[in-house]
N, C-alpha and C positions, 0 to 999 in steps of 0.2 A: 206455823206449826209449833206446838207445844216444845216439839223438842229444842228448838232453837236456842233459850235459855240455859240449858244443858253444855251448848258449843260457846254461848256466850260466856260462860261462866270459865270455860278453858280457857278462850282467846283474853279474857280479861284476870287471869290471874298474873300477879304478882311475876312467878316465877315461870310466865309464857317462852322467855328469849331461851332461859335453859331447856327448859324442855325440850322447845325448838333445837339449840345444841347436840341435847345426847339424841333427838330423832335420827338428825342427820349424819350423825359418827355409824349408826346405826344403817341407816338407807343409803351411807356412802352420796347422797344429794350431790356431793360437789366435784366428782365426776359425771361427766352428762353420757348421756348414752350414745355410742357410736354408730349401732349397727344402723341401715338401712333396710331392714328386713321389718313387716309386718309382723308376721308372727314373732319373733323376739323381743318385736317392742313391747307387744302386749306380754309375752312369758314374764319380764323382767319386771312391768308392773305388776303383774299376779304377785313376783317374788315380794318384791315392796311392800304388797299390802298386805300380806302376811305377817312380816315388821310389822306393822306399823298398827294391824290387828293388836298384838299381840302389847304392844306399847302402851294401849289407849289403855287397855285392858288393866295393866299394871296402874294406869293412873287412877284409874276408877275403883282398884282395890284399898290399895293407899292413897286417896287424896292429900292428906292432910301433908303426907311427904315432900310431895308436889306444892306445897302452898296453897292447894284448892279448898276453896269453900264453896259449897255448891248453894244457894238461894233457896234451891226448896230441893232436897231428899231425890237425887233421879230415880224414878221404878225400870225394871229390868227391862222393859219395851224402851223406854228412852237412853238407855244406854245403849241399847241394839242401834236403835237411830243413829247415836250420836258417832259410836262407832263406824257405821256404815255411811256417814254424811261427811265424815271427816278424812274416810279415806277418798272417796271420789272427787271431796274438792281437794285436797293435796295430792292425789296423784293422775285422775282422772279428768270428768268433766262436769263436775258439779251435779247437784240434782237432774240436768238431763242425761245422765252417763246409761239407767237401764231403758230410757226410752230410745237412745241411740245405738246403743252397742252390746244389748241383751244376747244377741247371739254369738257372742267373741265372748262375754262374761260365762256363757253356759259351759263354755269348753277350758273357761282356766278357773271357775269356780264353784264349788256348792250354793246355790241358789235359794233354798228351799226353806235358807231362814233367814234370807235377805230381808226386811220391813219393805225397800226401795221396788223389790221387783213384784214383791208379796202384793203390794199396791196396785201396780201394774197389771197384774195379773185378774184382779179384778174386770177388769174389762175384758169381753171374751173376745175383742179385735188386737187383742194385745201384740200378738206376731203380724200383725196388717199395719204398724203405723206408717206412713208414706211421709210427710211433714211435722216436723216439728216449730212451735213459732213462741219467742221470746219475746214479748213488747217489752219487758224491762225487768229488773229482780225477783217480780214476787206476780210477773202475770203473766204465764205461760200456760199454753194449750197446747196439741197434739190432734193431728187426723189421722184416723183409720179407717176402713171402709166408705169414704166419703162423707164423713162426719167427726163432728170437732168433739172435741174432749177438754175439762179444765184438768191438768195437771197440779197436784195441791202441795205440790215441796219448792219451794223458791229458792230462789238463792237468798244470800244473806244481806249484801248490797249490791247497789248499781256498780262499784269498786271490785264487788267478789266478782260478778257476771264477766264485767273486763276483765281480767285473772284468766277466766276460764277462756274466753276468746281468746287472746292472746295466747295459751296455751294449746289450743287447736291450731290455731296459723303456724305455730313455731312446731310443733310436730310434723304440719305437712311441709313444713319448707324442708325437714329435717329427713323425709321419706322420699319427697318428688325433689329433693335437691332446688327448691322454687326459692324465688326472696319476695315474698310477701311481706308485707308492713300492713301496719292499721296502727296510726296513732291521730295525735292533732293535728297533723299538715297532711296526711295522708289517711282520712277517719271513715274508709268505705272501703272494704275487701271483699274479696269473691273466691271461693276456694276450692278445694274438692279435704274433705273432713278425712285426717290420717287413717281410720279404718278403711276406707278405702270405697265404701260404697253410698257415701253422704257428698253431695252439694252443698255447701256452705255457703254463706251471705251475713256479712255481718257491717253494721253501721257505730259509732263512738263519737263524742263529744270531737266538734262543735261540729258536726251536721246533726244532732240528733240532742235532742233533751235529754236522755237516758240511751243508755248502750241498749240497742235490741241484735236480735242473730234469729236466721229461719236457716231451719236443715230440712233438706228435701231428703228421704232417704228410698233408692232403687228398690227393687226385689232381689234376692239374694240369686236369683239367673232370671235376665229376660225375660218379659213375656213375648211370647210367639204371635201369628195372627190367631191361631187357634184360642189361645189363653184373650185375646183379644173380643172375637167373637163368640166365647163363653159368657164374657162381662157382659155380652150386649153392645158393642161398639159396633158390630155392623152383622150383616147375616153369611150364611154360605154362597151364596151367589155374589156377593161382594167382593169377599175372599178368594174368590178364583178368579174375578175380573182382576183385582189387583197382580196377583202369580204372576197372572198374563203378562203384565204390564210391566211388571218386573225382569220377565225374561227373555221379552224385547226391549228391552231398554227405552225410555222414557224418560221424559223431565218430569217433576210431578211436585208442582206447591200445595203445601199444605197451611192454611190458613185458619184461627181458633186466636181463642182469647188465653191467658195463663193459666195451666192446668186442666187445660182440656183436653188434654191426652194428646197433643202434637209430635212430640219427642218418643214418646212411648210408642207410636205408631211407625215414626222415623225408623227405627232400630227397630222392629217386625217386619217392615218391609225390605230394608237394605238384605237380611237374611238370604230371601227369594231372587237375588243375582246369581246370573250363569257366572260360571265358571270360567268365563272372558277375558281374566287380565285382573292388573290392581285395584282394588276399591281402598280409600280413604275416607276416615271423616276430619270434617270440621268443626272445632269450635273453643269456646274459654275456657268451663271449667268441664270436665269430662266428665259424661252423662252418656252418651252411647255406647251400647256396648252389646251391636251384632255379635253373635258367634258365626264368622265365617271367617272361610280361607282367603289369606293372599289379602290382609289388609295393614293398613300403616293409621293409623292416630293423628292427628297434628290437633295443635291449638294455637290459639291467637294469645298473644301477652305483651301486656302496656309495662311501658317501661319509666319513671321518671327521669331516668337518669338525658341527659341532653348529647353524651357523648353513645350512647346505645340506640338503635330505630327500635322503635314498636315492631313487633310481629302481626302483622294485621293478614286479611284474609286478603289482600290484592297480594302478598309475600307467599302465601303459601298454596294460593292457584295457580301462580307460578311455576312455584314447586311441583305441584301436580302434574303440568306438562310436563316436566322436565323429568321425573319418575315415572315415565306412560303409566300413568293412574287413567282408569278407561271408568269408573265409577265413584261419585263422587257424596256425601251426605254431607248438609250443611244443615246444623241444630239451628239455628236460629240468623234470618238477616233482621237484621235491626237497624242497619243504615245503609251508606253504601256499595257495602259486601253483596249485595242484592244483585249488582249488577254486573259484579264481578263473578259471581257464581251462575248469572246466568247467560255471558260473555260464554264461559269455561263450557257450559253445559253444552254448547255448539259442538266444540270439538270431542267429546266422548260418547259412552255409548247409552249411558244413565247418569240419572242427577235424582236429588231429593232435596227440599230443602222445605221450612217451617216459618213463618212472619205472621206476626200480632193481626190478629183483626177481631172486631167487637161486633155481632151480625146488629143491623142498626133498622133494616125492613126487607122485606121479602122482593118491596119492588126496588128493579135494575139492579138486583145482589149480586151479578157475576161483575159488573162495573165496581160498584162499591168495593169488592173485595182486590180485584186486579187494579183498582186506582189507588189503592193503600200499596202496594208495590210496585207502583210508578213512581209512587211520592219516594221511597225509600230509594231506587235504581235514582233518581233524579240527585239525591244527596252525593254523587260521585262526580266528581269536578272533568271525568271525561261523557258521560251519560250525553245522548242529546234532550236538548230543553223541551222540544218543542211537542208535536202529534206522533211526528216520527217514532218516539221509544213508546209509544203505546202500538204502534204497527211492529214493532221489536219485539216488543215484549210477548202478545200474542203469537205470534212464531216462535219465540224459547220456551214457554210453558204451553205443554200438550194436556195436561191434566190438571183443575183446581179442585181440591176435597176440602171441603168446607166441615169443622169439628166442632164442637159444642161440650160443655157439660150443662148435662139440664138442670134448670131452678127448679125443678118438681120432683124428681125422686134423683138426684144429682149424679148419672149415670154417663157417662162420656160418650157420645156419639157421632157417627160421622151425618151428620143431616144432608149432604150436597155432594156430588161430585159431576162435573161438567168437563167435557171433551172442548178448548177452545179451537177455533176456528179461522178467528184472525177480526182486524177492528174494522170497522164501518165509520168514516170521518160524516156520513150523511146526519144528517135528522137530530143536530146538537153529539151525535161523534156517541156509539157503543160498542162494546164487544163484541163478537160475534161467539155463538156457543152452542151447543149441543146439550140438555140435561140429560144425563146416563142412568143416574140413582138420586132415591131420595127417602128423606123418612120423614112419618106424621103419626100424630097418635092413633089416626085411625087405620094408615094403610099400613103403619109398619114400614120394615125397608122393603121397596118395591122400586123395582126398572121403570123408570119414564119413558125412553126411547131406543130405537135399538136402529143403531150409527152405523151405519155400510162405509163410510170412511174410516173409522176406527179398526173396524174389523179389518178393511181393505190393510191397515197398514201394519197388522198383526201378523197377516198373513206374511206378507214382504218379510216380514222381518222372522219367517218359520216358525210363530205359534196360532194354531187354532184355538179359537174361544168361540163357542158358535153359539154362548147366553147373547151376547149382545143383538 
């Protein structure tokens, strides 16, 4: 952007270190901020950039004071810029600061001669972005609605971009009390972003040619199944088969490729548990967030240090028993936590949990998706190797829902859900299964079969559902 030469022309003045100087006698910088509180973090940066408004300001009246000589004449828009670009990267988060934290900025400042949010706002999904994604200084995009967006303000360098990570990590250590690192011996961090409602991910030299970062960003509360089955993820008859399901208690995988609404589903459904006892979830960086009663948090956290254990999911199903946690949600197995959670799931009264699968053909798909969860339960050094954890498996998991986001109008959808049954070693060895629901362009979602075992075990457990 044009404006850039504008900030260039500051950072390469002569008399940049003073300035820097009287900012920070100014912004007091060299007391770090104590509190733990969200909201005061951000009060305190409001305050700051008030300062520091107000400073640039002064330098753009009097340049010549300052030792500036500007290259070409800035007009009043590129002073707005430079102003507004100069404070997010000193005290914020660079150029993606109104893509990420537009609704915290609304509430500590006038917006409405922002250039950064002015931008923004151009786009009429602008309150909808869900991710943000940085491939490196100057090539960042943004999704809203299911569709990408180029973002046109970059950062300055691959040098600025590190700055800004690094000042995201060090915030949330500084909120979640966490010690995250990301440098050269440790160049891959995973986080949850100090506003509070961002996923963070960020990669740095030497795993990466250039520093990139993707922020997934939540909805500012939940969606429900309702908010669910508005978008089209599944119909009203699905929705009350799930309830169901939910308030009898059930193990219930859910399986989908990245971004297919797996997690979003997770946290809708956990909702719909009786009132039974504790529900916990599981996972790394914190992404769920039921609203219900009588629940506890935990996460998983890697440790480098050699005199500390990792906090892994075998530690905190543990935990579980030992809390009578009676409900349990795991965001994601990814290795052999898979068999640990579904160990656990034996002894409570519900379970949920999510793991990768890529639908690859229609035919043996209930195999295909439950052998990608063998392969996973198998990476656990007590798992058995053999047939056996596939006659296992089919007894822990009572329900698989198969997700999807579509390549055609990219709308998240549950395509599958199947009642297992248990494994057949006959005829080269399959699952055995029931298909309950399904969706196709022509029938829409529509009931396949209607399971008198499913129902039988519904009832046992005091809820009637008389769709199936």
């Amino acid at each position: 952007m044009k404006v850039y030469p504008v900030l260039q022309d500051l950072l390469n003045s002569q008399n940049t270190s003073s300035m820097a100087q009287s900012l920070q006698k100014k912004l007091e910088l060299d007391s770090e901020i104590q509190t733990l509180d969200l909201v005061t973090l951000y009060q305190e940066k409001a305050r700051k950039a008030q300062i520091l408004a107000a400073f640039i300001d002064e330098i753009f009246q009097v340049p010549i004071e300052f030792g500036l000589n500007f290259s070409t004449p800035p007009s009043i828009g590129d002073k707005k810029w430079a102003k507004q670009l100069l404070i997010y990267d000193f005290l914020y988060y660079g150029p993606v600061t109104v893509l990420s934290i537009a609704s915290i900025l609304e509430t500590t400042e006038d917006l409405n001669d922002n250039p950064l949010y002015l931008l923004l706002k151009q786009n009429v999904h602008h309150k909808q972005v869900t991710e943000i994604r940085v491939n490196n200084y100057k090539d960042i995009y943004y999704e809203a609605v299911n569709k990408i967006f180029d973002w046109e303000v970059p950062f300055i360098s691959d040098e600025h971009l590190e700055t800004i990570i690094q000042r995201i990590i060090s915030e949330t250590n500084l909120l979640n009390k966490a010690s995250i690192r990301i440098n050269a011996s440790s160049p891959i961090a995973d986080f949850e972003h100090p506003c509070g409602y961002i996923r963070g991910s960020a990669v740095v030299s030497p795993a990466s040619e250039s520093p990139f970062l993707t922020l997934r960003i939540h909805p500012g509360k939940p969606y429900t199944l309702d908010d669910l089955m508005n978008f089209g993820m599944f119909d009203k008859q699905m929705k009350e088969f799930f309830i169901a399901l939910q308030e009898a208690g059930t193990t219930i995988a859910i399986a989908g490729t990245m971004g297919s609404g797996k997690t979003t589903l997770l946290s809708a459904l956990a909702e719909y548990w009786p009132n039974k006892g504790r529900k916990a979830t599981i996972e790394d960086t914190p992404e769920l967030r039921p609203e219900i009663k009588d629940l506890i948090k935990m996460r998983t956290i890697e440790f480098e240090r050699d005199d500390i254990k990792n906090i892994d999911v075998t530690r905190l199903t543990k935990a579980c028993k030992r809390h009578s946690v009676r409900y349990v949600v795991l965001s994601e197995a990814r290795d052999g936590s898979a068999w640990e959670i579904l160990q656990l799931s034996q002894a409570i009264l519900g379970c949920l949990m999510t793991y990768h699968y890529t639908l690859r053909s229609n035919k043996y798909l209930v195999d295909q998706a439950l052998n990608t969860l063998v392969a996973l339960c198998k990476q656990h050094e007590l798992a058995p190797q053999g047939e056996d954890i596939k006659h296992l498996i089919a007894g822990m998991v009572q329900v698989l829902v198969m997700v999807e986001q579509s390549p055609l109008d990219n709308i998240r959808r549950i395509t599958k859900v199947y009642f297992i049954t248990g494994f057949d070693e006959m005829n080269g060895g399959h699952f055995k299964y029931i298909e309950l629901f399904s969706y196709d362009k022509e029938k829409n979602f529509h009931q396949v079969n209607k399971c008198t075992e499913l129902e039988d075990y519904l009832k046992i457990k005091g809820v009637n559902f008389k769709a199936l």
